[in-house]
mmCIF file of the C-alpha atoms, coordinates in Angstrom:
data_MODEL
# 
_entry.id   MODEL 
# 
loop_
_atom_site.group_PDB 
_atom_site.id 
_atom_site.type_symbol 
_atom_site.label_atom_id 
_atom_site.label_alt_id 
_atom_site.label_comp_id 
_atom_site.label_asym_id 
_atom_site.label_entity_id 
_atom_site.label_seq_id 
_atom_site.pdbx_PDB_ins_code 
_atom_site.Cartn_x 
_atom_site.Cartn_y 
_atom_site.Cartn_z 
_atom_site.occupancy 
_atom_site.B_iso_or_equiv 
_atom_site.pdbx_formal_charge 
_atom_site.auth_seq_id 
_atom_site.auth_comp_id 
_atom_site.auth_asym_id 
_atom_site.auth_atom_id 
_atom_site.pdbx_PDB_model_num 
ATOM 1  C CA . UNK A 1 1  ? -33.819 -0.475  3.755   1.00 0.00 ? 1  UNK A CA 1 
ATOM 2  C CA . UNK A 1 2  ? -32.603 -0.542  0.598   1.00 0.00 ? 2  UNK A CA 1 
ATOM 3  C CA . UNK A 1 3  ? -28.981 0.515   -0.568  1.00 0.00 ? 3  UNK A CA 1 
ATOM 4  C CA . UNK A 1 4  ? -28.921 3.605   -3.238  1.00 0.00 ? 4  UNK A CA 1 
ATOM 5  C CA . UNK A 1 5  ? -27.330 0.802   -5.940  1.00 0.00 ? 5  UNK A CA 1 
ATOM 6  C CA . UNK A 1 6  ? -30.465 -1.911  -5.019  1.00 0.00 ? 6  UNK A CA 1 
ATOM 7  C CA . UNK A 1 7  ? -32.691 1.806   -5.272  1.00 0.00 ? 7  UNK A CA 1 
ATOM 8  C CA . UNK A 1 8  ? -31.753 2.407   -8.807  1.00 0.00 ? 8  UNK A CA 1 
ATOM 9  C CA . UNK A 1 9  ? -31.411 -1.052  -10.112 1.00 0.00 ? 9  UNK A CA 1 
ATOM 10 C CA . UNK A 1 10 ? -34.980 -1.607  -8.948  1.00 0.00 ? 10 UNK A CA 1 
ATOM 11 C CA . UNK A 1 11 ? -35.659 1.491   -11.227 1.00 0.00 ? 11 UNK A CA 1 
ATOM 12 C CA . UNK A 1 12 ? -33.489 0.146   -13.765 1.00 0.00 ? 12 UNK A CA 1 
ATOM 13 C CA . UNK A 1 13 ? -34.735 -3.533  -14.301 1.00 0.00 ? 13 UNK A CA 1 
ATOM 14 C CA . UNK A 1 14 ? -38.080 -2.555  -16.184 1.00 0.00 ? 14 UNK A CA 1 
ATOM 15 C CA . UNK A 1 15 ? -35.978 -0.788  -18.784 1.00 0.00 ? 15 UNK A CA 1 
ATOM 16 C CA . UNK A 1 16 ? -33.174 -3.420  -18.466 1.00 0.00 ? 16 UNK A CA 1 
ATOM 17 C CA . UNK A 1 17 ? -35.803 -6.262  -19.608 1.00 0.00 ? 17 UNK A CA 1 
ATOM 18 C CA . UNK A 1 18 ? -37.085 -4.393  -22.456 1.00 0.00 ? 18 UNK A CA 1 
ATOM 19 C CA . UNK A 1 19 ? -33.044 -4.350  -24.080 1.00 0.00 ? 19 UNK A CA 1 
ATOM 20 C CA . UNK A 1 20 ? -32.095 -6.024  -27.442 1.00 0.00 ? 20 UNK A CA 1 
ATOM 21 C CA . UNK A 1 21 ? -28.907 -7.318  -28.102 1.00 0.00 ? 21 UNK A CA 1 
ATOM 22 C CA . UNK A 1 22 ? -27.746 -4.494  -30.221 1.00 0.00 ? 22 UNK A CA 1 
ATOM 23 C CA . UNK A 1 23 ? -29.233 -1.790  -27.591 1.00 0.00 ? 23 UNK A CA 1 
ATOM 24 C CA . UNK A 1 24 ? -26.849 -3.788  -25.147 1.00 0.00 ? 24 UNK A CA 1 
ATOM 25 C CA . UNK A 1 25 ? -24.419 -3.417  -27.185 1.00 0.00 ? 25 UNK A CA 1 
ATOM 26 C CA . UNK A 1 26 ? -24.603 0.339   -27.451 1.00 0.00 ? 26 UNK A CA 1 
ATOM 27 C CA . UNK A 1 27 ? -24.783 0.813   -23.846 1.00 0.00 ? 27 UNK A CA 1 
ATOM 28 C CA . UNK A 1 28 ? -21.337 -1.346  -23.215 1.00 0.00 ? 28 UNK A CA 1 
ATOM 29 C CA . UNK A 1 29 ? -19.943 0.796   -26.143 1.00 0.00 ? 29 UNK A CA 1 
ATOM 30 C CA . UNK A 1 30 ? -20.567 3.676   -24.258 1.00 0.00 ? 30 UNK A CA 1 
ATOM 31 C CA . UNK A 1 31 ? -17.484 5.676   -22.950 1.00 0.00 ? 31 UNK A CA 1 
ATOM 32 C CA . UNK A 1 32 ? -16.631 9.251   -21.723 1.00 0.00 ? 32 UNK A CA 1 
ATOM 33 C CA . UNK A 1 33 ? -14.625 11.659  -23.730 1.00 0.00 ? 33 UNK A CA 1 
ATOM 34 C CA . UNK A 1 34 ? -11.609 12.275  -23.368 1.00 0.00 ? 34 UNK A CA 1 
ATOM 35 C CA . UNK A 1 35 ? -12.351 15.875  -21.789 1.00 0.00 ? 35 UNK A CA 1 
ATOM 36 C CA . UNK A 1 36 ? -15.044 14.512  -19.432 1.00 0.00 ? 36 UNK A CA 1 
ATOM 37 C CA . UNK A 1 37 ? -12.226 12.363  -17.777 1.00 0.00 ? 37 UNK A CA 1 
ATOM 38 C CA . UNK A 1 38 ? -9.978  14.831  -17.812 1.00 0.00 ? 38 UNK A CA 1 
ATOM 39 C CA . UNK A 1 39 ? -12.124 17.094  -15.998 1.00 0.00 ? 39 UNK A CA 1 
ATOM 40 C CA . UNK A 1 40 ? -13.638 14.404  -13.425 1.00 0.00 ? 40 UNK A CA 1 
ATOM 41 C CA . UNK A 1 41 ? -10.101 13.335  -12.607 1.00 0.00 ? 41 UNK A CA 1 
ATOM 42 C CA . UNK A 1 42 ? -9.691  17.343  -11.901 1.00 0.00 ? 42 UNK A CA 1 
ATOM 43 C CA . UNK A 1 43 ? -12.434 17.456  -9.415  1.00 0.00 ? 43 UNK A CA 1 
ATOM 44 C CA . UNK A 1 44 ? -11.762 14.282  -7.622  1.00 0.00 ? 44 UNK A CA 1 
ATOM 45 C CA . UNK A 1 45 ? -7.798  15.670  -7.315  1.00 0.00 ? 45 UNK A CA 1 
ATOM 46 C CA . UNK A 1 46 ? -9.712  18.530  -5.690  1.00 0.00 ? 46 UNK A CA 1 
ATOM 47 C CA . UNK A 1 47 ? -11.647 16.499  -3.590  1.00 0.00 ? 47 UNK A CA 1 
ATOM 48 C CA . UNK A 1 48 ? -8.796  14.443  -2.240  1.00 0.00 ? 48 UNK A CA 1 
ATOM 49 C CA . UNK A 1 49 ? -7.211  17.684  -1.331  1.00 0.00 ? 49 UNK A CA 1 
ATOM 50 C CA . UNK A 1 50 ? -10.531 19.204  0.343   1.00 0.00 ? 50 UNK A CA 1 
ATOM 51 C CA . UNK A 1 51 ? -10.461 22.457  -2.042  1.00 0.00 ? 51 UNK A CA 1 
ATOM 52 C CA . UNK A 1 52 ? -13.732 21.697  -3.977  1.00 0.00 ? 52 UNK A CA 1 
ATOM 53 C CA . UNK A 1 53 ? -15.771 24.608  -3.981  1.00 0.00 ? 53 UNK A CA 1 
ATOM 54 C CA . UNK A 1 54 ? -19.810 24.066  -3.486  1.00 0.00 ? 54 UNK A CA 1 
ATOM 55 C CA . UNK A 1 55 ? -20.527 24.193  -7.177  1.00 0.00 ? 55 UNK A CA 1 
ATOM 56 C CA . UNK A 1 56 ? -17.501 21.597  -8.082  1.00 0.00 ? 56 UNK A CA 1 
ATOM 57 C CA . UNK A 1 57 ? -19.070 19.347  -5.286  1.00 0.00 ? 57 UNK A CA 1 
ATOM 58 C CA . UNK A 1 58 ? -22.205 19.076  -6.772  1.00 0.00 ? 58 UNK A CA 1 
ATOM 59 C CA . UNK A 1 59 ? -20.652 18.457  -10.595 1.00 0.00 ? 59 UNK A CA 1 
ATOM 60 C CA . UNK A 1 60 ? -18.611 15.969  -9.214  1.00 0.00 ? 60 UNK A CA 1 
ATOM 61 C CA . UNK A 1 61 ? -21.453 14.424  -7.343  1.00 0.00 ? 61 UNK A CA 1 
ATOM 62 C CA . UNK A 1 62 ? -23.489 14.339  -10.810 1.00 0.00 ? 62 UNK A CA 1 
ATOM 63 C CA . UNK A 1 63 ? -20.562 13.028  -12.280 1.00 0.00 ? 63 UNK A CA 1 
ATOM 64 C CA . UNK A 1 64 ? -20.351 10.429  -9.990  1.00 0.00 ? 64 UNK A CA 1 
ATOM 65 C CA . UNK A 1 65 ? -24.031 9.472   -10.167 1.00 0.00 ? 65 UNK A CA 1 
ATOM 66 C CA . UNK A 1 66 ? -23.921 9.321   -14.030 1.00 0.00 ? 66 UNK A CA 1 
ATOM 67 C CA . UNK A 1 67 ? -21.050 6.562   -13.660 1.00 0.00 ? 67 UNK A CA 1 
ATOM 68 C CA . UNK A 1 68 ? -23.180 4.700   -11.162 1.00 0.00 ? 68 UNK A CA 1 
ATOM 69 C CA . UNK A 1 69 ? -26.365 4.388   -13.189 1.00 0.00 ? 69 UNK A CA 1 
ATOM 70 C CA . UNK A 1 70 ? -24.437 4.227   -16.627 1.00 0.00 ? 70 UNK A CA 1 
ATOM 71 C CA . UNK A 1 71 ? -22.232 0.981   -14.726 1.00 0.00 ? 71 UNK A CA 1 
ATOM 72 C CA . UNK A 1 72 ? -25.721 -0.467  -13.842 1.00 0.00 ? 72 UNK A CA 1 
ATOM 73 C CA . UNK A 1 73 ? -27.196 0.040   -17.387 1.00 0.00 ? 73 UNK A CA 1 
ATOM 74 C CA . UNK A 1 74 ? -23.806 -1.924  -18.180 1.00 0.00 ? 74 UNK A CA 1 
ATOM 75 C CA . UNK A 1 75 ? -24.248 -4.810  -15.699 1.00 0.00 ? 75 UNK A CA 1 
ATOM 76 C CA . UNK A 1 76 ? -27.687 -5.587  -16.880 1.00 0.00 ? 76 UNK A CA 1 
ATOM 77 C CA . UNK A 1 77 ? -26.885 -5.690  -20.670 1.00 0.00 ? 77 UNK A CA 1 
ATOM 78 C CA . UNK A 1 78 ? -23.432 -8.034  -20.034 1.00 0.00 ? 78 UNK A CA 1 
ATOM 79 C CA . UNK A 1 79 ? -26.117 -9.941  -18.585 1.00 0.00 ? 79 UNK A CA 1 
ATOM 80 C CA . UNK A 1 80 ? -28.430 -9.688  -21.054 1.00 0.00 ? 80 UNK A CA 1 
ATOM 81 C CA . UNK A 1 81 ? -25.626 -10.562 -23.528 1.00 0.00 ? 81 UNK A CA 1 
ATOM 82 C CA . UNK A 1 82 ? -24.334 -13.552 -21.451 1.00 0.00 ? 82 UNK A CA 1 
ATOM 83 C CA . UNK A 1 83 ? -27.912 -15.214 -21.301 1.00 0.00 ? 83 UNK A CA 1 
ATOM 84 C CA . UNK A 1 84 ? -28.127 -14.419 -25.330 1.00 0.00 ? 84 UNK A CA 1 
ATOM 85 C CA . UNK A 1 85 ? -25.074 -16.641 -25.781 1.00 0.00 ? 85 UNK A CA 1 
ATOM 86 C CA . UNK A 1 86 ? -26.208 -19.495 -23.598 1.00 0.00 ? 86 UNK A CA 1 
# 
């Protein structure tokens, strides 16, 4: 069975070929404000001290699951990037 990370870059790869070098670009440009750290460093203080409530769980969990498909999107256009300059 697959791991959630193969899952979603399985899901990821059709949209992944389709990228241009300056749609690559964008996505590696991409980075969270400066309130969207401040309140995912929040929650995951919170979590290391067990005192999440259910509704912080589940924003942290989205929060968490942004990061992993946004790092994926990443991945694929360094890649994309590092066959362009071959």
């Amino acid at each position: 069975m697959a791991t959630a990370p193969e899952l979603l870059s399985t899901y990821l790869e059709p949209i992944a070929e389709g990228l241009t070098p300056g749609q690559a670009e964008k996505i590696l440009a991409i980075r969270p404000t400066d309130e969207l750290l401040n309140r995912a460093q929040e929650l995951a203080d919170k979590s290391n001290a067990g005192t999440l409530s259910e509704q912080e769980r589940a924003e942290y969990e989205y929060y968490v699951d942004v990061d992993d498909v946004i790092g994926l999107l990443k991945a694929k256009a360094r890649c994309l990037l590092g066959r362009q300059a071959s």
